[in-house]
N, C-alpha and C positions, 0 to 999 in steps of 0.2 A: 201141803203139809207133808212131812217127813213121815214114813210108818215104815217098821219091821216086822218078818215074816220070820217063821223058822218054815222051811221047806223039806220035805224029805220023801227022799223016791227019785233024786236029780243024780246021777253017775257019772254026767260026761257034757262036754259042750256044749252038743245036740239038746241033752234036755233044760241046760241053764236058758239054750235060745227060746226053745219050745214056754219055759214058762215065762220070760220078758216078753215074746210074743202077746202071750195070755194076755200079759196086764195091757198090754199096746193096744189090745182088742177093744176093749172098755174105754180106754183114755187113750190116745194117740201122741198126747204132748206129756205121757209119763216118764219120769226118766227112772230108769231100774238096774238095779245094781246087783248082779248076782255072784254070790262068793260059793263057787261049788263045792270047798273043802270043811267051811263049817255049815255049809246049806241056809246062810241068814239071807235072805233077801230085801234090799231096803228099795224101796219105791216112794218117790214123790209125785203126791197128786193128790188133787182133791175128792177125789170119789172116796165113798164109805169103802172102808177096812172090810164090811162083810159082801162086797161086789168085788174085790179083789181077792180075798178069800176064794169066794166063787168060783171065779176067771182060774185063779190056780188050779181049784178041783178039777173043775173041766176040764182041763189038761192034762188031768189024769196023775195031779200031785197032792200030796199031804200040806195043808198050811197051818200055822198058826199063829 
């Protein structure tokens, strides 16, 4: 299933990778889409929205 994030705390490359990582962490077969100029993140996968939530904080990013 398709889900949107708004993400924020992401500046640069480095941290678009850092949070596609995140979600990789949790699901390995997720595919994530990071637009660092409006901070949307879209991810497909089946894991619950509030484990991917999660995955983002720990990374040290704002989600919602």
């Amino acid at each position: 299933m398709s889900q949107k994030f708004q993400v924020s705390g992401m500046s640069c490359d480095h941290c678009a990778g850092l949070v596609k990582g995140a979600v990789e962490t949790i699901d390995p077969s997720a595919q994530v889409t990071v637009d660092l100029e409006s901070g949307h993140v879209d991810v497909v996968s089946e894991h619950p929205r509030q484990d991917i939530i999660a995955a983002i904080e720990n990374a040290g990013y704002r989600a919602a």
